[in-house]
Structure formats: C-alpha cells, structure tokens
C-alpha positions in Angstrom: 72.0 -23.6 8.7 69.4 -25.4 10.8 65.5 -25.1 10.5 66.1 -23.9 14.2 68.3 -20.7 13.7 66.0 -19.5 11.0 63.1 -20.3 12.9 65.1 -18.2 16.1 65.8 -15.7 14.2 62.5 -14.8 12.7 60.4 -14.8 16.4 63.0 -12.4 17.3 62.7 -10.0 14.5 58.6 -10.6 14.7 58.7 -9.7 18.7 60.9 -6.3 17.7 58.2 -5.8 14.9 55.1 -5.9 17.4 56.8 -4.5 20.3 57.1 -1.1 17.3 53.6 -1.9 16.5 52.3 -1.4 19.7 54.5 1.8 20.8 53.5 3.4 17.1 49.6 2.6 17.5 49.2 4.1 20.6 46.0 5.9 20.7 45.6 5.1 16.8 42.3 5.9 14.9 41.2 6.0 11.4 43.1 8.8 10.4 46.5 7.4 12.0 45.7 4.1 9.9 44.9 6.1 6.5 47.5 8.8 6.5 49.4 8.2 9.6 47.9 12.0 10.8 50.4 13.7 8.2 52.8 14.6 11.3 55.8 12.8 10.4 58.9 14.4 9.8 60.6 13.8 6.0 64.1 12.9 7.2 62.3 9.8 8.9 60.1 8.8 6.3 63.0 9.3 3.6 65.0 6.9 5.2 62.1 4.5 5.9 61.5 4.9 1.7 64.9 3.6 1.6 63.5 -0.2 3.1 59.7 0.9 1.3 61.2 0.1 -2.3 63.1 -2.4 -1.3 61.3 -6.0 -1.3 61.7 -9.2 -0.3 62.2 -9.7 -4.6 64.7 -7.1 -5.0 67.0 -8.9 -2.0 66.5 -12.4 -3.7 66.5 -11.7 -7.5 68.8 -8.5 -7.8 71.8 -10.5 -6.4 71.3 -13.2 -8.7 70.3 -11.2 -12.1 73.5 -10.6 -12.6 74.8 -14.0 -13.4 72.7 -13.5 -17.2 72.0 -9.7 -17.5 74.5 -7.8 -14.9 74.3 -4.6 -14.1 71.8 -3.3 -16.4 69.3 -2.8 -13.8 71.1 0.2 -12.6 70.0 1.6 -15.7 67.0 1.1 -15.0 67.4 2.9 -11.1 69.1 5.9 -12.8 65.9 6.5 -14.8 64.3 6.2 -11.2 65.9 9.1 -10.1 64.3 11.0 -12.8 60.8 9.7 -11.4 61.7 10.4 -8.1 61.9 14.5 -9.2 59.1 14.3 -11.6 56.7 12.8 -8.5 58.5 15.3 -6.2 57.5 18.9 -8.1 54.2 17.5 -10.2 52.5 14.9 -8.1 53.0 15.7 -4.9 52.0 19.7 -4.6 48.3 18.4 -6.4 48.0 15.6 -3.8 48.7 17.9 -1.0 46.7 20.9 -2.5 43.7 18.4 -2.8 43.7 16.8 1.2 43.5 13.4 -0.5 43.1 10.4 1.7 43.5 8.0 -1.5 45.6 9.5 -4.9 43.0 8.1 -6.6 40.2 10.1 -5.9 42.0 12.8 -7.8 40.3 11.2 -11.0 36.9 11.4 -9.7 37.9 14.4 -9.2 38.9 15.3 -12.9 36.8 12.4 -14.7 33.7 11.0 -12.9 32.8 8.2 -10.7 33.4 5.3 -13.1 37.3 6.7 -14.1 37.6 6.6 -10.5 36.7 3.4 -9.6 38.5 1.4 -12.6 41.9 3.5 -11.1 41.1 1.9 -7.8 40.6 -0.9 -9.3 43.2 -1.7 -11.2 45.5 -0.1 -8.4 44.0 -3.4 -6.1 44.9 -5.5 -9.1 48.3 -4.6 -9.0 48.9 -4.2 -5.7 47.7 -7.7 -5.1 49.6 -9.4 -7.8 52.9 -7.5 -7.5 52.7 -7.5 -3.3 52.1 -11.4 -3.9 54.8 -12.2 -6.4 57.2 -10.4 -3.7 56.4 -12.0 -0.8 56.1 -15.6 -2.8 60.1 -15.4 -3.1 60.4 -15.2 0.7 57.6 -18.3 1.1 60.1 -20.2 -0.9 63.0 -19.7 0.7 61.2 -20.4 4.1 60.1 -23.6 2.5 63.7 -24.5 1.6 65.1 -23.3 4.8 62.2 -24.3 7.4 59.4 -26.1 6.7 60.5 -28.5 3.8 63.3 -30.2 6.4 60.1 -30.3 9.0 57.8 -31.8 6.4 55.3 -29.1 6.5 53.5 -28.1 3.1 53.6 -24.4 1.2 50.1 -23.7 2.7 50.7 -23.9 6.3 53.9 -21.4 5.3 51.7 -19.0 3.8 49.1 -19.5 6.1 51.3 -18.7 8.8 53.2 -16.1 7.2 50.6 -14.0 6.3 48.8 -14.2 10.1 52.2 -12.9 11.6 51.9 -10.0 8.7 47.9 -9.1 9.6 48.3 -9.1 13.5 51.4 -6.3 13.6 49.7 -4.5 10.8 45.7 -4.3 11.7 45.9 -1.1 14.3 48.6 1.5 13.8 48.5 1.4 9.6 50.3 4.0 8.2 52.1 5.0 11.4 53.2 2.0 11.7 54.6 1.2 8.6 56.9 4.5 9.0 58.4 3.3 12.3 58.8 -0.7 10.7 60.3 0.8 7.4 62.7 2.5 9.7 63.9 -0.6 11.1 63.7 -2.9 7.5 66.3 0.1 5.9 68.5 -0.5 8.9 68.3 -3.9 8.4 68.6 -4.2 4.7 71.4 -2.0 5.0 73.1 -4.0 7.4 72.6 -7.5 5.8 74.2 -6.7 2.3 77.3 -4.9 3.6 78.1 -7.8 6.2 77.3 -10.0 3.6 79.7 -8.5 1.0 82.3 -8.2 4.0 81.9 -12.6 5.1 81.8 -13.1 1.3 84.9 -11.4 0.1 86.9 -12.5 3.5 85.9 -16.4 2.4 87.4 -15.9 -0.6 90.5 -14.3 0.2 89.6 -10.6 -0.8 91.1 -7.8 0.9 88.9 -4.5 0.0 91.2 -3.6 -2.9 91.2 -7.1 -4.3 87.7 -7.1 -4.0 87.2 -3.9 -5.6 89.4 -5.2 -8.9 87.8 -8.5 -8.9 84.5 -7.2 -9.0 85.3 -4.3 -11.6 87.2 -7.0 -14.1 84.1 -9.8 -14.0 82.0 -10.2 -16.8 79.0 -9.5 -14.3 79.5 -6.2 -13.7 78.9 -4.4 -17.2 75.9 -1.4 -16.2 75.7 0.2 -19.9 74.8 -1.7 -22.8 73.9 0.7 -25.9 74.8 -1.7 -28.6 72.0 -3.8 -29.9 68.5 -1.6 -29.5 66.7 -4.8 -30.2 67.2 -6.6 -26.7 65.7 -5.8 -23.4 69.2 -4.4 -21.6 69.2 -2.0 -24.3 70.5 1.5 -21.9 67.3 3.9 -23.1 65.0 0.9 -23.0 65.7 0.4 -19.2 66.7 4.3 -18.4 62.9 6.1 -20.1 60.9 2.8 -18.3 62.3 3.4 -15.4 61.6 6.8 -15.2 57.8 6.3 -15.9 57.9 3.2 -13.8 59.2 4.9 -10.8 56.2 7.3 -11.7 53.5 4.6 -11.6 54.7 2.1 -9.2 55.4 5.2 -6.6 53.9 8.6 -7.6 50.8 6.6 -8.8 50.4 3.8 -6.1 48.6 4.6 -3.2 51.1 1.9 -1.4 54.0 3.9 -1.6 52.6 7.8 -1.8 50.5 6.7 1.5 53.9 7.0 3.1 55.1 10.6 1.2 51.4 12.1 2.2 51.9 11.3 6.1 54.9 13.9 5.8 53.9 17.3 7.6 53.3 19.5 3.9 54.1 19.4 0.5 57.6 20.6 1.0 58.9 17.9 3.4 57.4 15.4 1.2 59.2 16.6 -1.9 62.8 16.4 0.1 61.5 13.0 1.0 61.1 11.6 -2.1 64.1 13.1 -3.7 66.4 12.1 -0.7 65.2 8.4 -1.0 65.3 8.2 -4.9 68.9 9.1 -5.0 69.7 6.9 -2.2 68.4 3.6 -3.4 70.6 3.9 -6.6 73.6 3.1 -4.2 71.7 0.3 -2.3 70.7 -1.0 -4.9 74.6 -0.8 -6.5 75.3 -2.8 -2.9 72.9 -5.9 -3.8 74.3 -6.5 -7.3 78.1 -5.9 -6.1 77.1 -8.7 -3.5 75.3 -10.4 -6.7 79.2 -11.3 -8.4 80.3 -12.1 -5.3 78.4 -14.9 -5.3 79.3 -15.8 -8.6 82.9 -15.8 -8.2 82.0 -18.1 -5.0 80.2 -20.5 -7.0 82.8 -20.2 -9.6 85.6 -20.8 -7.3 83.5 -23.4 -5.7 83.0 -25.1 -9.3 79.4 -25.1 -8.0 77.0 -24.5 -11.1 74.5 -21.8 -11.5 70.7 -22.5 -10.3 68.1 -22.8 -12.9 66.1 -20.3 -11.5 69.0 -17.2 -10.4 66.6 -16.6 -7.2 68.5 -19.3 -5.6 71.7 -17.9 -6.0 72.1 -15.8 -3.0 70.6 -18.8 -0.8 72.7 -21.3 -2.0 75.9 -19.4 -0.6 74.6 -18.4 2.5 73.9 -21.4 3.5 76.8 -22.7 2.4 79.1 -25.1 4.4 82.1 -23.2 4.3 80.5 -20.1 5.0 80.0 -18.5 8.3 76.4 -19.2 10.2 76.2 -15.2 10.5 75.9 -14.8 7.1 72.8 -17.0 6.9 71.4 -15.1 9.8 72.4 -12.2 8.1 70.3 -13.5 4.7 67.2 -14.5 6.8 67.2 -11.4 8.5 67.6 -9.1 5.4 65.1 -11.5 3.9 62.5 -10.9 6.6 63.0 -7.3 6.9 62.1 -6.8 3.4 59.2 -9.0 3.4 57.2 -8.5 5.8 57.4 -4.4 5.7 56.5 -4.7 2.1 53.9 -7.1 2.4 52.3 -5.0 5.7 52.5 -2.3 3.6 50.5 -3.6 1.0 48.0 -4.8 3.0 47.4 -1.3 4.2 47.3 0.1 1.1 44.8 -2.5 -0.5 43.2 -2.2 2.9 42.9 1.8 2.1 41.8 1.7 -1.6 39.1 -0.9 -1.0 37.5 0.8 2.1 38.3 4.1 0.8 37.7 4.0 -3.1 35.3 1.2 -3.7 33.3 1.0 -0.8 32.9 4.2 0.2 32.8 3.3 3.8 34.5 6.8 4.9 31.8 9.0 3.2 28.7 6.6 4.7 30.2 5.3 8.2 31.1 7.1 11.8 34.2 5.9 13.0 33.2 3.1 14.7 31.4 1.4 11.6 34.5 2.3 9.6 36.5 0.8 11.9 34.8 -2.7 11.9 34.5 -2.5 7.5 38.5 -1.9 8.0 39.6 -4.3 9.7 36.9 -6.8 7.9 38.4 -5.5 4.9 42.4 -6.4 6.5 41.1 -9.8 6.8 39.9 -10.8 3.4 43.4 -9.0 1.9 45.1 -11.3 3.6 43.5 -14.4 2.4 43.3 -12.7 -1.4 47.6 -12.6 -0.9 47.7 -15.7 0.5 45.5 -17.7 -2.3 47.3 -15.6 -4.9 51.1 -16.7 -3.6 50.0 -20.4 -3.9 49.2 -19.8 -7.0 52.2 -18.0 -8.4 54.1 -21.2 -6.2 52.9 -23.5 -8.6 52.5 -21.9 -12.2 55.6 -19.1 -12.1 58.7 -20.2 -13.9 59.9 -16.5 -14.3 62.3 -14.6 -12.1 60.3 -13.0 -10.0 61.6 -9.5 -10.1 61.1 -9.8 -14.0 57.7 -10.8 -13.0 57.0 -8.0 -11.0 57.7 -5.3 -13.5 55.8 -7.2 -16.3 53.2 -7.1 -14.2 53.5 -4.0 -13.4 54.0 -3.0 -17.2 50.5 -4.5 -17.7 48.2 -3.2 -14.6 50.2 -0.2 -14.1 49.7 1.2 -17.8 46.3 2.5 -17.7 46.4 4.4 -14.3 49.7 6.2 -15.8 47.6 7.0 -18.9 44.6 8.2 -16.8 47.0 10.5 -14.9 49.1 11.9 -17.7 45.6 12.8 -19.9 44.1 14.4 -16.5 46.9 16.6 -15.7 48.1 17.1 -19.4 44.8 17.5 -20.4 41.6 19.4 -20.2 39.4 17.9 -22.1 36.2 15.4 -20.5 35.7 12.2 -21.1 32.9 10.1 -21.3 33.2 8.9 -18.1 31.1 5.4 -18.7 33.3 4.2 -21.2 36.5 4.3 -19.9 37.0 1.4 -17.7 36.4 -0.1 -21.4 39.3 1.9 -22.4 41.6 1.0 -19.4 40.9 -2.9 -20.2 41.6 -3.0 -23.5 44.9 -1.1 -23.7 47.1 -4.1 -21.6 45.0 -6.7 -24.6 46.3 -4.8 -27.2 50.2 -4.2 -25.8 50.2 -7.9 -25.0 49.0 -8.2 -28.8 52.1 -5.6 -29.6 54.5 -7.3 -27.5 53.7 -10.4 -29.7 54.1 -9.3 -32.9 57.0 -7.1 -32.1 58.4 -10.4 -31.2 57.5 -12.8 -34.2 57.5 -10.4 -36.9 60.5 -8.0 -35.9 62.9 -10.0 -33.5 62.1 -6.8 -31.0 62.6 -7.9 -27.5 59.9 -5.2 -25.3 61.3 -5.0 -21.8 59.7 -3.2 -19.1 59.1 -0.1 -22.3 55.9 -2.1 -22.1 54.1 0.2 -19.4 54.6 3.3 -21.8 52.6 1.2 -24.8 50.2 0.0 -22.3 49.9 4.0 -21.1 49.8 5.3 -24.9 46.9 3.1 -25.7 45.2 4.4 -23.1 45.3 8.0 -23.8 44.2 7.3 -27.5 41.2 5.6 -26.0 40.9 8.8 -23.8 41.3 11.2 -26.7 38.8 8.7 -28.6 36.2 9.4 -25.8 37.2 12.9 -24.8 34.4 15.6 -25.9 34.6 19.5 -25.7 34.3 21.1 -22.3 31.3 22.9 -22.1 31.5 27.0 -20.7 30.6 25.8 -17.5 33.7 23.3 -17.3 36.2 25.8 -19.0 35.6 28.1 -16.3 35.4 25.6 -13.3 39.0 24.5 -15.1 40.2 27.7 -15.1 39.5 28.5 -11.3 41.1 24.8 -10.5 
C-alpha cells in the first residue's frame, strides 16, 4: 500500500472528524467541554464506550498477542464485566449524588486537600503515560506506512499527529468526544469484521472452515488454570481485570467524563453495563482476526515479527492481499487513535484546570476559558515529548505496557477510593501523598523478589498489591473521627 492511500485515507477520516467537531460544538461553553451538559442519552454514549475502551493499542497488540499468549486476555475482559457492574451500582450513584465535575474531588471531599491533589495527580500521571504508550503504536505504524518511505523523521509525525488531535478537540470537549466515539465504534466495528472476511477468503476459508480452523489452532486456548505461577494463570487475569476495569474506568476521569454526561444516575448505569458486556465480543473479534493472521503467516512460511505489534501490519499490507484491507487497517487504526488520544487530552485538560489549578472555583468563564485552552496546549506537547520517548527506549508490547503502567499509577487512587468508601475513619491528610508514592516502590520491590526468590510471575495482579499497600499506609495514618465527624458521617 502506497504512502499515498494511507495518506488519502487519513485527510478523509480527519475532514469527517472536524466536520462532527464543528456540528457537536455548536454554541459550546465550559460546561459542554467539562461534562458535555449531562444531556446525552445512554444508548448513545454506550455505544460510543464501545470505541472509548478500545485504543489504538488494543487494535495493534490484541491481534498479535496471540501468536505467544492466545486467548488469555479474554479472561482478563470477563473479569471486566464484573468492573463494569461494580462501577455501575457503587461508583456511579455517589458521583451523580455529589454533582462532580472531576471524580476526584470526591477525596477532597472525604480526605482533605492534599489526598485530593495527589489523586489528581497521579490520575495526570497515568493518563499521560498510558494515553502516550497508545497513541505511540499508531506513530509507528505511520512511520512504517508514511513518513519512513517519504524520509520524514518520528518528530515531524508526532508533531503532526498530535496538532490534527488538539485542533478537532480544543472547543466541543466532552460533547464532542460522544459524537467522535460514535463514529470510532462504527468504525472499529467495521474494520475487524471486513478484515476477518478478506483474510479468511485469501486463504481459502469458507465461514465454516474458518470457524474449525480457528477453534483447532494452538492460538486460540482462552482458559489456562494449570500452572498458578505464570501470568496467564485464569484468576490472575479474571480478579485484575475486575479491579482494573475499576480503576482504569470507574476511577479515571477519562473514561467516567463520558458515563457523567449521561442524563442521571440511572441512564449511566445501563450505560456502563451495556458497553462492558459488549466489548467482551469485540474484543473476541480482534483476537479471532489475531490467528488469522497467523495461519497467513504460517501458510505464507513468513516468520513471526520480533515485536507481535507488527503482526497485523505485516498482512495488511501484504502483496497478495487486497488494498481494502489495508484501508480497512489504517482506518480502524485511526479511528482508535485519535478518539482515544482526543479523549485524553480532555480529560488531562479537565483534571489539571479543574483539580490542580483550581481555575473553576477562582475564574469567570472567560478567564477559564483562556487557562483551558492554555492548558490543551501544553497536554499536547507533554504527549507528544512523552511518545518520543517511549519511541526510543520501549522494547515491551505496548498493550503489556499499558497495563503495567497502569498496575503502577493506578494502584494508589484504587486504594484511596476503596479506604474512603469502605471506610470511615480520617486520615492525616498531609501524609498521604507520602503514602501514595511509596506503595508502587514497594510492589516494584515485591514484584522482584516474588521473581528471584519464588519463580512467581506478577501479571497485571500488580495493581491490587500496589492498592493494598496503600490502604496499610491509610490505616497507618488513619486516626479516630472525632463527634463532630461521626455525625457529619452519619448525615452523609
């Protein structure tokens, strides 16, 4: 496929993406940015969820993490289901009851300034790292595709990647990123299945054969309960998948930005459970597509990639493969990328204005709207200087490194939430960001000697150490309410 197509194909989907912009930010303020007003109905924002939670990463790496681990990940997802519900009937109601324009101010809420700021802050920690790792994969394979055959370096690509991402993103926020989600799920959904369907007809595949052939290759083993001590262990992946799907979505003002524009507490709850049960099947479509691709190779007697990223690229771009199924990959590719990476611009955009500056408690609307968009500006260049950087040091797959980091920055705002809600006990709130910093040292400490002294592999079980440590450091801190507090807890 020429530099051309992919080039064509992009400005096409980036004029449908600003032409949506435009007709969705119509009239937008501060509120539409921040919460999108909270008039949107759930069947539209549960099918927008459906493209929210899938990146850039997951349409890259999930195809091609089956050629060493198969279908594990779907054990993984199921324990997302269980998140999905927990979120639903816990989270939501209190986020709703409270009229919170960020989830984090919750904490201040229940803990005290500092608790609050070090969950904002380690909510933009995340959010920038993990955004950045995501959008990185599609970088690369717009290097490959595009700029490496026109001799332009990985800056300019970021550079200019990033610019199209700010301009459709800066006015309509939230509202926006309903209406774009709407068309990435579309999108996504449309791209894997007429991938699967050009695949299987190169290879000779009628549905039935395709079925058989899928079901009988190695790749496509979902449980493994026989050795505890590796990371595909089945109630390693299900339990951190439930409390991941709790922290990456319940407690990540990205994603629950989108469930709080819904119209009340009720629409948002058949929201989320609508969209958690449906991305266990796309995500089943990506990894069916996934030994596709390695029965191509293998038929091909074309070897595996070093990094399984590549996989899904290599055949699409294939010479004996259709051009529409490279379309089809930059498309999907696109889709994903660019609503997930708008999306976290917004939400970084939110928590930094919002949660530590302040701006909405100390501005009118017109000063808040300069500090905004300021504050849109200098995300972008933080994503863009952190994807360089993850260009030129990562060796991982990238959806592995998403969820390690994840593991790591998502740990302590999980154990801040659990000990608040769980909990009724104060804390001293000064010491705490201490806390929340020293519980991913010492599960990066646990990690390692669970490695070199037991042979225990930790796998994405990591986040419920990292949230563990935190809660001893809360109970460590925590002091007994005073009468006051008891009965100010009581009428809460």
């Amino acid at each position: 496929m020429s530099p051309l197509t992919v080039i064509i194909t992009i400005a096409a989907y980036f004029l449908l993406l600003i032409g949506i912009s435009w007709w969705s930010s119509r009239g937008s303020d501060n509120s539409t940015f921040f919460t999108g007003k909270r008039n949107n109905h759930w069947g539209l924002v549960a099918f927008a969820m459906i493209g929210a939670t899938i990146s850039g990463v997951t349409f890259i790496s999930v195809p091609g993490m089956v050629a060493a681990k198969g279908y594990a990940y779907l054990q993984m997802v199921l324990g997302f289901i269980v998140g999905y519900f927990a979120i639903a009937f816990v989270l939501v109601p209190l986020f709703y009851r409270k009229n919170l324009i960020s989830i984090y101010g919750y904490l201040e809420d229940r803990f005290g300034r500092q608790t609050y700021r070090t969950g904002a802050w380690f909510f933009f920690v995340s959010k920038l790292l993990g955004a950045s790792v995501r959008f990185f994969v599609v970088c690369a394979v717009l290097q490959l595709l595009v700029f490496s055959p026109l001799h332009i370096p990985f800056i300019f690509n970021v550079i200019v990647t990033i610019a199209l991402i700010w301009l459709y993103t800066v006015q309509g926020g939230v509202k926006t990123l309903i209406w774009t989600d709407t068309l990435k799920s579309f999108c996504l959904i449309m791209s894997v299945v007429l991938c699967i369907y050009f695949v299987a007809q190169n290879l000779g595949f009628s549905f039935g054969e395709m079925v058989s052939a899928i079901g009988s290759h190695e790749t496509s083993r979902m449980f493994f309960f026989d050795n505890p001590m590796e990371g595909t262990y089945f109630w390693k992946q299900f339990l951190a998948g439930v409390f991941m799907a709790i922290a990456t979505n319940g407690l990540d003002q990205d994603m629950m930005q989108r469930n709080l524009a819904c119209k009340d507490s009720r629409q948002s709850q058949k929201n989320m459970i609508v969209s958690g049960i449906t991305q266990f099947f796309v995500i089943a479509l990506f990894l069916l597509l996934g030994t596709l691709l390695v029965i191509f190779l293998d038929r091909h007697e074309i070897g595996l990639p070093d990094k399984s990223d590549n996989i899904f690229g290599i055949v699409a771009t294939h010479p004996d493969i259709p051009v529409i199924v490279g379309i089809l990959f930059v498309l999907g590719l696109i889709s994903a990328a660019y609503s997930a990476a708008g999306s976290a611009l917004t939400s970084l955009t939110t928590s930094f204005t919002v949660d530590i500056l302040g701006a909405h408690k100390t501005s009118d609307d017109k000063k808040l709207t300069r500090t905004r968009k300021a504050v849109h500006v200098v995300m972008s260049a933080l994503m863009g200087g952190v994807i360089i950087l993850f260009y030129y040091l990562s060796e991982e797959d990238a959806i592995s490194a998403v969820y390690t980091l994840a593991s790591y920055t998502y740990g302590p705002i999980l154990g801040l939430f659990v000990f608040g809600m769980f909990g009724r006990r104060p804390v001293h709130d000064k010491w705490v960001p201490v806390v929340c910093v020293a519980a991913p040292a010492l599960s990066w400490v646990t990690q390692w000697c669970l490695h070199h002294f037991v042979g225990y592999e930790t796998s994405f079980e990591l986040l419920l150490i990292n949230a563990a440590y935190t809660i001893i450091g809360l109970l460590a801190l925590s002091k007994r309410p005073s009468a006051s507090q008891r009965e100010l807890q009581t009428v809460k």
